[in-house]
Residue frames relative to the residue before (quaternion, step in Angstrom):
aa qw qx qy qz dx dy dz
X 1.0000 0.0000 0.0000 0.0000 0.00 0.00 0.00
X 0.6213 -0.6103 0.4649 0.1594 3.16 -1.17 0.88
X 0.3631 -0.6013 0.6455 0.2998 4.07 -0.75 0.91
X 0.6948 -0.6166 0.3343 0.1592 3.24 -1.36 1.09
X 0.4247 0.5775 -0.3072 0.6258 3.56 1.85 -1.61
X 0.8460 0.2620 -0.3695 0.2812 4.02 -0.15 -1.10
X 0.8272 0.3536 -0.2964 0.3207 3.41 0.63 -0.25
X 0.4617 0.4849 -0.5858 0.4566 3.22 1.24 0.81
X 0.4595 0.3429 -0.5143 0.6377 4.39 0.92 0.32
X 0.6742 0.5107 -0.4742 0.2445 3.83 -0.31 0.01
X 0.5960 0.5357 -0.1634 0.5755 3.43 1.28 -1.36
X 0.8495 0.0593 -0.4243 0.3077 3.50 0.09 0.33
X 0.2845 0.7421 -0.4520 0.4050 3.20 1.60 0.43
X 0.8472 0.1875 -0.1358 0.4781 3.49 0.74 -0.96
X 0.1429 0.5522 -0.5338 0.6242 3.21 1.47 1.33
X 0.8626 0.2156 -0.2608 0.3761 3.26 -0.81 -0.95
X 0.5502 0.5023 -0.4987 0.4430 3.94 1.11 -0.84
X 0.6788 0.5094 -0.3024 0.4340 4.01 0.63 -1.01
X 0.6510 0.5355 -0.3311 0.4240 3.81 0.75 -0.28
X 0.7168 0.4552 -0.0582 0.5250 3.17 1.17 -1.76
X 0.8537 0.1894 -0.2377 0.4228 3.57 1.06 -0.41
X 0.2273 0.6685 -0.5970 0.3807 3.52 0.70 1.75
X 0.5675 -0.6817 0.2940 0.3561 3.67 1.16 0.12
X 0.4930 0.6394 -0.3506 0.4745 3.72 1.59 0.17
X 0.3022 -0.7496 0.5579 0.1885 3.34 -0.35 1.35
X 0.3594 -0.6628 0.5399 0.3743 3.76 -0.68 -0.08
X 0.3543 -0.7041 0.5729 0.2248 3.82 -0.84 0.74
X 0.4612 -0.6645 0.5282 0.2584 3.58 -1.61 0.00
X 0.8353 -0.0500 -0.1008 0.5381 3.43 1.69 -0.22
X 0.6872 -0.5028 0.3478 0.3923 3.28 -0.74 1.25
X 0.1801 -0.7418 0.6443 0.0467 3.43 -1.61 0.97
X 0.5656 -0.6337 0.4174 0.3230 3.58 -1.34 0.59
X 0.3129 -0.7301 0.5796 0.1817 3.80 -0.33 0.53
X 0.1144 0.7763 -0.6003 -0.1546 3.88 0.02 0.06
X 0.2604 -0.6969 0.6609 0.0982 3.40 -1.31 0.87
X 0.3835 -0.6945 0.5376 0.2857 3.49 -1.39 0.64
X 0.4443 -0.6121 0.3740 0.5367 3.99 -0.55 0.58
X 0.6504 -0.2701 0.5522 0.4462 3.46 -2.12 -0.21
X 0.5202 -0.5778 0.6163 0.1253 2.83 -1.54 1.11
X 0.2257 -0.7990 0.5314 0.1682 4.37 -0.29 0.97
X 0.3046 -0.7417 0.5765 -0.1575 2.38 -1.71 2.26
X 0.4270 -0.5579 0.6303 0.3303 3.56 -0.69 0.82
X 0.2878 -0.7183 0.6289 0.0758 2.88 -1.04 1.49
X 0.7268 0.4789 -0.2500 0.4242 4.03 -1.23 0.22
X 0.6979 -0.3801 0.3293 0.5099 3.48 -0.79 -1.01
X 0.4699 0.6207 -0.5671 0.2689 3.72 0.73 0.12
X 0.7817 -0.3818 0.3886 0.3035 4.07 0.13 0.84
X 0.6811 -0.2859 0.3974 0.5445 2.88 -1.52 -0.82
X 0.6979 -0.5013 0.3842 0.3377 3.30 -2.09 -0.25
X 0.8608 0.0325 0.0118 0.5077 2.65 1.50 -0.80
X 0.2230 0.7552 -0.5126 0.3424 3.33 -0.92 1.13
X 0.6473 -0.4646 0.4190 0.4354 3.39 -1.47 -0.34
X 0.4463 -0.6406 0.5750 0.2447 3.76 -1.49 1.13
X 0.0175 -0.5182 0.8403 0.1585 3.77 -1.40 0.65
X 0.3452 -0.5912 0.7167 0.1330 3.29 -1.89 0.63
X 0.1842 0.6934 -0.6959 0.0310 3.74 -0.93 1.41
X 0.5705 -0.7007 0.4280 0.0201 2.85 -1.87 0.50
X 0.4614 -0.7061 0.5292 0.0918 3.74 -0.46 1.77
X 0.3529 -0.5457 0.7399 0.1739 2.87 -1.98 -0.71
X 0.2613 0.6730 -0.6849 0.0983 3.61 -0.81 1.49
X 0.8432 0.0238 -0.2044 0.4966 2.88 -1.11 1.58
X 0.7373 -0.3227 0.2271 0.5484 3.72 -0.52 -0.62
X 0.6976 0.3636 -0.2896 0.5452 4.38 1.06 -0.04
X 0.7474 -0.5907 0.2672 0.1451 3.38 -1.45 0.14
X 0.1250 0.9329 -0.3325 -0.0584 3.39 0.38 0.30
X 0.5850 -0.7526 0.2642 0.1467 3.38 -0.55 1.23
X 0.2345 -0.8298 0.5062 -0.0142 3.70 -0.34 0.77
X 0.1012 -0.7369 0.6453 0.1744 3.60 -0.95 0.49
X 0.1478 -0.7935 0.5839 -0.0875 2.94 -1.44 0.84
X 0.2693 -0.7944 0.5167 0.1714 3.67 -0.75 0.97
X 0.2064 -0.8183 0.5364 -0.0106 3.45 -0.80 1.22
X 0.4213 -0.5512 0.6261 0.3559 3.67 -1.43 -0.02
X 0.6678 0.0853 0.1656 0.7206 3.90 0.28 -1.48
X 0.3055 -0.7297 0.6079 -0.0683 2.75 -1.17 2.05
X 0.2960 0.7669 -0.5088 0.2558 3.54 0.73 0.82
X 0.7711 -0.4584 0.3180 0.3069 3.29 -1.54 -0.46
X 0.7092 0.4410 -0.2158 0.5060 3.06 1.93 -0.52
X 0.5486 0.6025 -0.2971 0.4977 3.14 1.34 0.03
X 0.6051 0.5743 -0.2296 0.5013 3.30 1.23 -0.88
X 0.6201 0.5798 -0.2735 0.4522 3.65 1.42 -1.27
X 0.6895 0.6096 -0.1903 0.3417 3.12 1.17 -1.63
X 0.6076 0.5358 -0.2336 0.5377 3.51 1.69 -1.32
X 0.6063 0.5639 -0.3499 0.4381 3.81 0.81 -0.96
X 0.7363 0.5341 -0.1490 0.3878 3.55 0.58 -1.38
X 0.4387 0.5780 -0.3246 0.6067 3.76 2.02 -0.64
X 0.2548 -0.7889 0.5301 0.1782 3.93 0.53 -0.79
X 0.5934 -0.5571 0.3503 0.4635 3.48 -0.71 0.08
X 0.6058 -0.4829 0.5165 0.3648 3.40 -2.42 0.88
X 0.7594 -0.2569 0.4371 0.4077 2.87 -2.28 0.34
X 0.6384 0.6183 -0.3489 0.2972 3.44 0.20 -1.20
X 0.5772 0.6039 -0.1520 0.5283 3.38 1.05 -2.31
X 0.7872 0.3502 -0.2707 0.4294 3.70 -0.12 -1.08
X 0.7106 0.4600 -0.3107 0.4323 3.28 0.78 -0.97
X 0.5337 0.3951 -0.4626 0.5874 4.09 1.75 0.39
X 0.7251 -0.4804 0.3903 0.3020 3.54 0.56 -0.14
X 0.4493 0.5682 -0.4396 0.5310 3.21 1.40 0.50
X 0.0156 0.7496 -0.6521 0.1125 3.12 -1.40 1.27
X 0.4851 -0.6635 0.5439 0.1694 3.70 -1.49 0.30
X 0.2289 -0.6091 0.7505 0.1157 3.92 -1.12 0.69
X 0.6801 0.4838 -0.4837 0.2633 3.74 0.38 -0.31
X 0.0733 -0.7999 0.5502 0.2283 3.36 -1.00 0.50
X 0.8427 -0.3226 0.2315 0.3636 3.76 -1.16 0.07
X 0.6034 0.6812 -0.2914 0.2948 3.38 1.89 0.07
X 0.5816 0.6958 -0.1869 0.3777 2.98 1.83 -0.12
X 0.3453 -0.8044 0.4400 0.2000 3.73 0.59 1.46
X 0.7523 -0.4682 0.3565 0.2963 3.28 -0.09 -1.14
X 0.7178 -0.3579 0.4466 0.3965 3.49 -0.98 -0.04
X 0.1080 -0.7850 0.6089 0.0366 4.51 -0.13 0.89
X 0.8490 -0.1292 0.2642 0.4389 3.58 0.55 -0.97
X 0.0919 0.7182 -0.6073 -0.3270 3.54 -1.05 -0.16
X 0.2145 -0.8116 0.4350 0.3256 3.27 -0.94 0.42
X 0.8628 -0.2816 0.1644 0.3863 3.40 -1.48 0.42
X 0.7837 0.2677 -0.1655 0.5355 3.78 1.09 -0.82
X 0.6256 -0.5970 0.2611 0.4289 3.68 1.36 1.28
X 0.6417 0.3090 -0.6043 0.3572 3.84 0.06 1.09
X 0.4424 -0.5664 0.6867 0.1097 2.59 -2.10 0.96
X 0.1466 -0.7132 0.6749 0.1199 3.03 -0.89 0.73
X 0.0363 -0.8414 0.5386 -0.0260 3.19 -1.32 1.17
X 0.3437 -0.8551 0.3699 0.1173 3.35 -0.37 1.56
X 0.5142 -0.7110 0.4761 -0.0589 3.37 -0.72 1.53
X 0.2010 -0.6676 0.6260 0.3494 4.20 -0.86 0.22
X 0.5186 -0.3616 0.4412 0.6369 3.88 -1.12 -0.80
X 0.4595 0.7309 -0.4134 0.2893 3.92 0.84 -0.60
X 0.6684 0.5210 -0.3346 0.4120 3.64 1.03 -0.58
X 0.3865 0.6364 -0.4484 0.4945 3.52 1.59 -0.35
X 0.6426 0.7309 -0.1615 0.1634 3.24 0.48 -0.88
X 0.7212 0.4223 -0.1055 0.5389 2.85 2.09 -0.71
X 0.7578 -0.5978 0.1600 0.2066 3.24 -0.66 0.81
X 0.7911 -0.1117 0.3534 0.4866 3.71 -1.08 -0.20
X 0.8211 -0.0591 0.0921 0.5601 3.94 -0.78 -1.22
X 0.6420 0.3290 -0.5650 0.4005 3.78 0.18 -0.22
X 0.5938 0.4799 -0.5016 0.4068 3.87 0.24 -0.71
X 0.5953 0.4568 -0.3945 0.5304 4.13 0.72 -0.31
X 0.8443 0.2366 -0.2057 0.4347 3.27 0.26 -0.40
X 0.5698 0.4949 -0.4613 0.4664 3.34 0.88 0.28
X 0.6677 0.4769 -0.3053 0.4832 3.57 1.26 -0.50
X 0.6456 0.4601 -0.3299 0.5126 3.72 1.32 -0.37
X 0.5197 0.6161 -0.4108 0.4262 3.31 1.38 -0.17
X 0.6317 0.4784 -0.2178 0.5698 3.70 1.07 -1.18
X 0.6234 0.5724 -0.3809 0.3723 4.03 0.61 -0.82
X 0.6805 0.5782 -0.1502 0.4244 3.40 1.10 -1.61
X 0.6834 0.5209 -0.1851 0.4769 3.47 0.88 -1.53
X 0.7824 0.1034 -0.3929 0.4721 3.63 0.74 -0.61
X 0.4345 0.6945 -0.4477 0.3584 3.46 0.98 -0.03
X 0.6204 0.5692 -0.2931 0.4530 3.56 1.39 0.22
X 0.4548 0.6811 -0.3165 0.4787 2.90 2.07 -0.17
X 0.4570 -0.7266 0.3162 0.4039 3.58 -0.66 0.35
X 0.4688 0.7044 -0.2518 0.4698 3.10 1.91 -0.90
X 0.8950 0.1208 -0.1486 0.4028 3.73 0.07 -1.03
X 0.5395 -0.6625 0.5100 0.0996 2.82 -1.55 1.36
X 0.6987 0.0623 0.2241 0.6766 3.62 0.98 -1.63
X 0.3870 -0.6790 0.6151 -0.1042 2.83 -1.98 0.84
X 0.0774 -0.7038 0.7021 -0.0762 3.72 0.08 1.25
X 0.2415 -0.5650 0.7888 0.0119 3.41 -1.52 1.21
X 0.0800 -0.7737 0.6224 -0.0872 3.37 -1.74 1.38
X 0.0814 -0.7710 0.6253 0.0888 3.58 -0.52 0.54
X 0.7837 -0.1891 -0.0092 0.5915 4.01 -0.67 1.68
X 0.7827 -0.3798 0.1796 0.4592 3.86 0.69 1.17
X 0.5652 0.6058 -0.2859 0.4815 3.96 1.31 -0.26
X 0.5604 -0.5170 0.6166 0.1960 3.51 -0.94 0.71
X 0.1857 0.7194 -0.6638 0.0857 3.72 -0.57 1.13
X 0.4167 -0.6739 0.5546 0.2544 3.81 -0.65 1.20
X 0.1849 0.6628 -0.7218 0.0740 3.23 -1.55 1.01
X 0.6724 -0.7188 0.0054 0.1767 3.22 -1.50 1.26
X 0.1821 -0.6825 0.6269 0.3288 3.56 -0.49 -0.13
X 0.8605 -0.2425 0.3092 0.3242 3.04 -2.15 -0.59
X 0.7912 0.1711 -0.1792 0.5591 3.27 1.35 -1.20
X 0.8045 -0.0039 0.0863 0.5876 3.99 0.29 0.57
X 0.7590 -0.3794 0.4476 0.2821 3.04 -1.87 -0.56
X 0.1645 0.8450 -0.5070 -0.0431 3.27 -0.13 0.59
X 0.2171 -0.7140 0.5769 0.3320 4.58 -0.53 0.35
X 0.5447 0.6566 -0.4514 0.2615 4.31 1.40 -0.11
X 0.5584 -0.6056 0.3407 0.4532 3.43 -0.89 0.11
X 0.3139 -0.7595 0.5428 0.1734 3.62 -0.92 1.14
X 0.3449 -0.6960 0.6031 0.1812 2.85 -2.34 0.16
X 0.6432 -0.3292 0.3824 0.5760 3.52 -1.05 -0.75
X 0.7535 0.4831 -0.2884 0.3402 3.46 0.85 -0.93
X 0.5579 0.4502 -0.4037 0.5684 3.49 1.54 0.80
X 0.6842 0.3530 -0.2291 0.5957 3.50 1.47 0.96
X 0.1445 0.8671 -0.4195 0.2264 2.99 0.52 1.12
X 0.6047 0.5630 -0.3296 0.4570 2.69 1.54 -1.41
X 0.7278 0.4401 -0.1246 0.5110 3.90 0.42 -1.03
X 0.4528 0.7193 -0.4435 0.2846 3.57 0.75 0.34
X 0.5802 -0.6743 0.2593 0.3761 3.49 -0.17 0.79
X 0.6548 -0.5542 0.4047 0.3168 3.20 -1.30 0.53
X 0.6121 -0.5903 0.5039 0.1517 3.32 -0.67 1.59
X 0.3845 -0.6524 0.6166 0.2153 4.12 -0.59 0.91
X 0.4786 -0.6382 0.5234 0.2996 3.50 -1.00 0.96
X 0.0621 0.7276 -0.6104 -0.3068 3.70 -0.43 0.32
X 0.7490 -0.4320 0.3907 0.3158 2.89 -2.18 0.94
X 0.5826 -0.5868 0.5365 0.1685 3.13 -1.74 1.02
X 0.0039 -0.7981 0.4019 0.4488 3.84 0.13 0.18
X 0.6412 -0.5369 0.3616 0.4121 3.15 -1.65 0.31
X 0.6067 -0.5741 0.3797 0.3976 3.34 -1.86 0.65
X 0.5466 -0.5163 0.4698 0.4626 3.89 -1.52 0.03
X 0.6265 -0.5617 0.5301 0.1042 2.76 -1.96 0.62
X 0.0945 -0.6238 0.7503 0.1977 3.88 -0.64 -0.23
């Protein structure tokens, strides 16, 4: 063991040998560091940054309202998958909201003559009056944006389970054109301007 007098001169000797010998000279005057910026990220649920847009469909006020969305695999199940995320802080905080709740499984199939069947819990019974209408016109529209599907057959454990349209109950595959009522607000089109002289 070491006398006390020698190893307090020892301990910072080999301080400083361990500072000084990590290979970093010390400088006499600070240097700028430049940094390159963050690369910009769709913030929320919009996917990746980059990629192809699928276009699904909210809820403002009592009709539908359309959303873009970046995707990996523009398909139908991807599109389901983005719908079912719901809208960003942002989105809600314009008034955009969802009827869909957590009962909606997924995407089963399309078949050769454009329906998708989409598979449902018993939990979707569960909703109400107008959100169950719109929460199903919300899912019609979105994959109906696919190029593939035509209609949309809703299934509960593989079974046909009627839910509503415009005119009633119905267990056939639907379209947009059993959702009319809730179809999105029409774009204003521009007035044209008056002639000149």
């Amino acid at each position: 063991m070491l006398p006390p007098r020698v190893a307090r001169t020892l301990v910072p000797l080999v301080a400083a040998g361990l500072v000084t010998g990590c290979g970093v000279a010390p400088q006499d005057a600070p240097e700028p560091v430049s940094t390159a910026a963050a690369p910009a990220v769709e913030t929320g649920n919009g996917g990746p940054p980059s990629g192809p847009r699928v276009q699904v469909f909210f809820v403002r006020g009592a009709d539908l309202a359309p959303v873009a969305r970046r995707t990996t695999a523009p398909d139908p199940v991807d599109a389901l998958d983005l719908l079912v995320e719901g809208p960003t802080r942002t989105e809600a905080a314009d008034g955009i909201r969802t009827a869909l709740a957590p009962e909606v499984v997924g995407v089963d199939e399309v078949l050769p003559d454009g329906t998708a069947t989409v598979s449902l819990t018993r939990g979707f019974t569960g909703l109400t009056g107008g959100n169950q209408l719109l929460a199903v016109a919300q899912v019609v529209w979105t994959l109906t944006e696919m190029p593939r599907v035509r209609s949309v057959r809703f299934t509960v454990e593989d079974q046909p389970v009627e839910v509503p349209t415009d005119d009633g109950l119905t267990a056939q595959p639907v379209d947009r054109d059993d959702y009319r009522s809730v179809a999105p607000a029409a774009e204003p089109t521009p007035s044209p301007s008056p002639p000149t002289d």
